[in-house]
Structures are given as C-alpha cells and as structure tokens.
N, CA and C atoms as an extended XYZ file, in Angstrom:
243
Properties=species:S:1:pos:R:3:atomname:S:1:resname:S:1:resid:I:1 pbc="F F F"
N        -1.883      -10.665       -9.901 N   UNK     1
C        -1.700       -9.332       -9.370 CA  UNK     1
C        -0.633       -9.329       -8.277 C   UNK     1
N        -0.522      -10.600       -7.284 N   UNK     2
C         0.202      -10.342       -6.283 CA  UNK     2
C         1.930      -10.862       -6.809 C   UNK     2
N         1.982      -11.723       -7.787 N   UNK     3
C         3.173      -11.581       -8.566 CA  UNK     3
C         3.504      -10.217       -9.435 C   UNK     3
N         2.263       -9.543       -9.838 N   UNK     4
C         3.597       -8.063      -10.343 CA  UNK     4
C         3.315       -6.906       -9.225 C   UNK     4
N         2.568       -7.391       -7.974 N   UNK     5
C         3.427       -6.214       -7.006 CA  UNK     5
C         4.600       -6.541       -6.528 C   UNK     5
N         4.740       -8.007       -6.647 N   UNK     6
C         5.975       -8.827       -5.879 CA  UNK     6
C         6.988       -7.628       -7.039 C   UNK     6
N         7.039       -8.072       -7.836 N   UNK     7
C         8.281       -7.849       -9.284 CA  UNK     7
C         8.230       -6.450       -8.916 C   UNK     7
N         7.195       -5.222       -9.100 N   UNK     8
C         7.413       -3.768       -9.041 CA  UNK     8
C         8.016       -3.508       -7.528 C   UNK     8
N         8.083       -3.809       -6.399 N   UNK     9
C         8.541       -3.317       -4.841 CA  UNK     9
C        10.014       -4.329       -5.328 C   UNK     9
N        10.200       -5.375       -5.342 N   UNK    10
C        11.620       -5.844       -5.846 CA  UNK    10
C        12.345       -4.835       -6.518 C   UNK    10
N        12.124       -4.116       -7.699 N   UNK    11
C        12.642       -3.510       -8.631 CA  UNK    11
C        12.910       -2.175       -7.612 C   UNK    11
N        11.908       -1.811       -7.217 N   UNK    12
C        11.806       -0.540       -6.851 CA  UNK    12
C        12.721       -0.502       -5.121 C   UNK    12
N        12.896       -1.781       -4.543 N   UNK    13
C        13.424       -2.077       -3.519 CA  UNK    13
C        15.236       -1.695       -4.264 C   UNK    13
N        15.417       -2.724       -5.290 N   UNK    14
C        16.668       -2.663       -5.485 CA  UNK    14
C        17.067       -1.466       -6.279 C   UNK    14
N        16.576       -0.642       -6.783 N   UNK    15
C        16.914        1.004       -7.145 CA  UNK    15
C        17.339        1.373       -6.115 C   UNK    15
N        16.782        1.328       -4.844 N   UNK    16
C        17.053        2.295       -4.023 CA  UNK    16
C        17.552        2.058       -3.475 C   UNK    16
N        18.379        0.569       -3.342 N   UNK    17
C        19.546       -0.110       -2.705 CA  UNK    17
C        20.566       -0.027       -3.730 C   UNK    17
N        20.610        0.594       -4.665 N   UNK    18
C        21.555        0.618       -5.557 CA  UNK    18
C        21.996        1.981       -5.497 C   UNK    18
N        21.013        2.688       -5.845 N   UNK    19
C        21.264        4.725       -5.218 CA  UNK    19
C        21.936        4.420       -4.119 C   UNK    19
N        21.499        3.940       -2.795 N   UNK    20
C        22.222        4.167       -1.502 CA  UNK    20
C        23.944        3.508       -2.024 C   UNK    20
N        24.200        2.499       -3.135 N   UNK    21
C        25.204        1.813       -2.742 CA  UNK    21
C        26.241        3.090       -3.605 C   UNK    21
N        25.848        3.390       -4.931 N   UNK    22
C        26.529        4.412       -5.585 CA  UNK    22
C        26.539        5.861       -5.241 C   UNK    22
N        25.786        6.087       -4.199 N   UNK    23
C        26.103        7.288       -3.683 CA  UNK    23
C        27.478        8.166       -2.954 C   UNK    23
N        27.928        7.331       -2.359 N   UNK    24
C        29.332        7.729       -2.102 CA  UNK    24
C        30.239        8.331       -3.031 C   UNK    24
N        29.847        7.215       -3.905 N   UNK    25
C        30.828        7.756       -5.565 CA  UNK    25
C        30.171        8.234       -5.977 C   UNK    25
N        29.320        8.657       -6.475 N   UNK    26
C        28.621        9.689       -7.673 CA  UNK    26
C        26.900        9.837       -6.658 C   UNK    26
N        27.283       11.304       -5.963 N   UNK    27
C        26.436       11.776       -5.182 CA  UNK    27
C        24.934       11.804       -5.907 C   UNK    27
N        25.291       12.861       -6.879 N   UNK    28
C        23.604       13.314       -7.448 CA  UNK    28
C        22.694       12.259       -9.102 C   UNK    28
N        24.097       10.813       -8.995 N   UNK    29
C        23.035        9.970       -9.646 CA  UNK    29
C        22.510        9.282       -8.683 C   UNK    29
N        22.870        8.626       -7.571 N   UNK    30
C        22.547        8.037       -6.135 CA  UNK    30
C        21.120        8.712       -5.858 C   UNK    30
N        21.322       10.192       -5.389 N   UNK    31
C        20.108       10.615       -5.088 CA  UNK    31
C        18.922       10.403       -6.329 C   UNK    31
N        19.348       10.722       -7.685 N   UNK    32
C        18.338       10.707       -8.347 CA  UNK    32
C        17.604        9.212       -8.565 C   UNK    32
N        18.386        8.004       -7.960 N   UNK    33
C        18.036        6.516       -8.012 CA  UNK    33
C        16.882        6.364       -6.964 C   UNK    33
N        17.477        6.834       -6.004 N   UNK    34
C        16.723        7.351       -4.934 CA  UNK    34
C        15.041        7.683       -4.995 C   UNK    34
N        15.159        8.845       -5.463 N   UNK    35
C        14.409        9.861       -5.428 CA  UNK    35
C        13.494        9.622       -6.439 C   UNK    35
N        13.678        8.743       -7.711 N   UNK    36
C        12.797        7.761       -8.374 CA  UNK    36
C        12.011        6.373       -8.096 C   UNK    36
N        13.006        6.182       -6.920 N   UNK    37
C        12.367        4.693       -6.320 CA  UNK    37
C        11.151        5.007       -5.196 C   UNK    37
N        11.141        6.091       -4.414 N   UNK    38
C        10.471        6.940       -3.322 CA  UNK    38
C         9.073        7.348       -4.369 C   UNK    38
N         9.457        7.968       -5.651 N   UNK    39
C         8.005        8.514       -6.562 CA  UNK    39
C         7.271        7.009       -7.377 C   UNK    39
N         8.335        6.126       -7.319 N   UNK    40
C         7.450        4.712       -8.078 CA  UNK    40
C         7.177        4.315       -6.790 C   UNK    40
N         7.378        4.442       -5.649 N   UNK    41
C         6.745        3.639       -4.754 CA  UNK    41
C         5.461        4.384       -4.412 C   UNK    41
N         5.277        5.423       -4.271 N   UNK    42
C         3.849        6.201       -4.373 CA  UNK    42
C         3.248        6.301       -5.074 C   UNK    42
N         3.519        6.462       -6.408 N   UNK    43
C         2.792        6.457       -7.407 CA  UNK    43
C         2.546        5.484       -8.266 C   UNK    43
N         3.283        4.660       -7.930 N   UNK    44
C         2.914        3.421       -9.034 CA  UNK    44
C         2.664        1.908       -8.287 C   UNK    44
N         3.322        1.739       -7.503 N   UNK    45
C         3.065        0.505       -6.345 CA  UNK    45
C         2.069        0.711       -5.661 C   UNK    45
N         1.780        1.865       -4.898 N   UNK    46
C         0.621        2.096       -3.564 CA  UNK    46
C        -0.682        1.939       -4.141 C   UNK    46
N        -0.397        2.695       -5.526 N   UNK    47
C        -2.069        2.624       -5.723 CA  UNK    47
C        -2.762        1.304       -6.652 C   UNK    47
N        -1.636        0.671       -6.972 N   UNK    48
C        -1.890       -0.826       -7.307 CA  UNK    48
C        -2.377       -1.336       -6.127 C   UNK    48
N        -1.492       -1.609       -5.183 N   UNK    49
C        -1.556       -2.219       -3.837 CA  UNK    49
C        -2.834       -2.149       -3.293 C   UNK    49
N        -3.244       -1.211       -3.238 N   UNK    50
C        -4.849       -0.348       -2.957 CA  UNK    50
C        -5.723       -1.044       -3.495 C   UNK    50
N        -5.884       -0.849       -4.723 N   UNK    51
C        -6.723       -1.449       -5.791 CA  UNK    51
C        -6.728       -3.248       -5.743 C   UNK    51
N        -5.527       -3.227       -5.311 N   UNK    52
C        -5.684       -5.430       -5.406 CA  UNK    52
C        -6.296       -5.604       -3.918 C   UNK    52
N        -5.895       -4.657       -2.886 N   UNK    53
C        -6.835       -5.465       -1.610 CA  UNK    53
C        -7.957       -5.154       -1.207 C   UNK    53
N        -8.557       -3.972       -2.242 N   UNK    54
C        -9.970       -3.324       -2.110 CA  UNK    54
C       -10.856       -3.661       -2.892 C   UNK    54
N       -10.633       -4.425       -3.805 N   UNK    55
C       -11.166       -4.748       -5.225 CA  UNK    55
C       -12.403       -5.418       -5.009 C   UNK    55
N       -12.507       -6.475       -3.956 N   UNK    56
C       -13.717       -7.355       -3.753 CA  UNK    56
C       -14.532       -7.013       -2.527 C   UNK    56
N       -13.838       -5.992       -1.956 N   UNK    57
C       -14.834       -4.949       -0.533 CA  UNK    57
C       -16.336       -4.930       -1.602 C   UNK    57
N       -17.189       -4.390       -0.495 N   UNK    58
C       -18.211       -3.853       -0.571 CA  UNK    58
C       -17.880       -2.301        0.421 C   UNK    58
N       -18.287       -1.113        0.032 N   UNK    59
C       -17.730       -0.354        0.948 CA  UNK    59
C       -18.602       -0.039        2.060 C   UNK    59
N       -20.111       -0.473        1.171 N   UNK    60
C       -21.306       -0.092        2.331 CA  UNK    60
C       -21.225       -0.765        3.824 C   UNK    60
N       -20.426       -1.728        3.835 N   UNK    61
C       -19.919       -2.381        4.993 CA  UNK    61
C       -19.017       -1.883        5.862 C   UNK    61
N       -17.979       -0.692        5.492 N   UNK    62
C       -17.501       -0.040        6.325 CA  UNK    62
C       -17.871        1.485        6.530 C   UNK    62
N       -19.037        1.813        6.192 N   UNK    63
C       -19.820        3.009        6.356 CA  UNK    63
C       -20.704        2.762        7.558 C   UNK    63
N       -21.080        4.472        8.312 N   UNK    64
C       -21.870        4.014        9.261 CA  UNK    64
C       -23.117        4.267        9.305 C   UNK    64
N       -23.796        3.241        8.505 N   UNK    65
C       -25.150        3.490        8.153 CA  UNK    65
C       -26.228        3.316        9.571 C   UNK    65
N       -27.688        3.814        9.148 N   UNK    66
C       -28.168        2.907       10.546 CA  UNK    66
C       -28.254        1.614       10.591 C   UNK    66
N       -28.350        0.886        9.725 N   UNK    67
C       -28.305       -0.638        9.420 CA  UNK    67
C       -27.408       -0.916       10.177 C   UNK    67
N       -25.859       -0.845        9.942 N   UNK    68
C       -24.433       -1.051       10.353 CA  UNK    68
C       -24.599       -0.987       12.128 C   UNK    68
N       -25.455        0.412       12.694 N   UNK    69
C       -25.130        0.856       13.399 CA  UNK    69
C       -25.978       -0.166       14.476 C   UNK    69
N       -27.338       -0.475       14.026 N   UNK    70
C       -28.381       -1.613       14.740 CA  UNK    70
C       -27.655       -2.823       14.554 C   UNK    70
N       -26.911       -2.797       13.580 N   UNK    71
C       -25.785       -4.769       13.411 CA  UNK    71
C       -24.741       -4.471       14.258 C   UNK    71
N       -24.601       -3.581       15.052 N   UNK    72
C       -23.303       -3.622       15.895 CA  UNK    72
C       -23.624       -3.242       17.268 C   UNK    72
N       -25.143       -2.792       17.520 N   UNK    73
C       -25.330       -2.591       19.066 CA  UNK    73
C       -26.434       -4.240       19.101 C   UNK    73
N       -26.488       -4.885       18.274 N   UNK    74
C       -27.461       -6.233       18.389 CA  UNK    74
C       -26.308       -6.865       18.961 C   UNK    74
N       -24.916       -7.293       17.834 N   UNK    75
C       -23.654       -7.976       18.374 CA  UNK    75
C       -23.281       -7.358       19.555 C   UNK    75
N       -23.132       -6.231       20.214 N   UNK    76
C       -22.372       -6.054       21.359 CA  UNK    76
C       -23.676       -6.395       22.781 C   UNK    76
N       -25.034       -6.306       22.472 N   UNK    77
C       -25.692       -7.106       23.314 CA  UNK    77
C       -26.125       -8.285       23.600 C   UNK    77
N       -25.622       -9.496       22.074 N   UNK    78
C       -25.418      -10.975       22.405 CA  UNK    78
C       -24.152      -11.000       23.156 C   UNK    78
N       -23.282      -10.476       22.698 N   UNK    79
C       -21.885      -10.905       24.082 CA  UNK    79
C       -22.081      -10.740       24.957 C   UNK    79
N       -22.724       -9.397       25.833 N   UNK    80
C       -23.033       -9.150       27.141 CA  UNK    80
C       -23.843      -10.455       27.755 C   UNK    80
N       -24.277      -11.060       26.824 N   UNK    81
C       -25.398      -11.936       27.360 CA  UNK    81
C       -24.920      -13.176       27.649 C   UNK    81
C-alpha cells in the first residue's frame, strides 16, 4: 500500500510540475495539468492515504466513552502521584 501511494503522489507531484513548467507556453493546457493533479490529489490519493493509516485503529479508542473517560482521569492521577 505504501509503495502505490509512493507511485500515485509521484505521478500526481510531477503533473503538476509539468502544468507549472508548460504554462508559460500554452496557458490553458498548464492549468488543466494543474487542475487535474489538485482533483487526483483529493480524490484519489487522500482517501487512500486515510484508509492505509486508519485501517488497523479501533475507533472506540478515540471516542469519549465513560470507560475512556475513567482510563484517563486514573492516568492523570498516577502522574500526580
């Protein structure tokens, strides 16, 4: 997984270093290189990205249950101590 986010932000890195480089000369294919690399980076990279570093969470662990809430005033009264 972390080799084809590497390959998709590469690709999507060098589109949009390529729009910026042909823009001078040919304005509105530049922008449209652009302006495709900006929608694959939101829409197609982020929510990969998401999905590979959330995948093995538990989420009940970052909710604030009362459980959570008695496991975090127990820890902040062993340090005091």
């Amino acid at each position: 997984m972390r080799i084809l986010l590497s390959i998709i932000f590469i690709a999507i890195a060098g589109s949009a270093g390529y729009g910026f480089y042909i823009k001078p000369e040919d304005y509105s294919t530049g922008e449209l290189f652009i302006g495709l690399s900006i929608a694959g980076l939101f829409f197609i990279w982020m929510p990969i990205f998401i999905y590979h570093r959330w995948r093995k969470r538990n989420f009940k662990d970052y909710m604030l249950t009362k459980e959570n809430i008695d496991k975090m005033r127990d820890e902040g009264k062993e340090k005091k101590l």
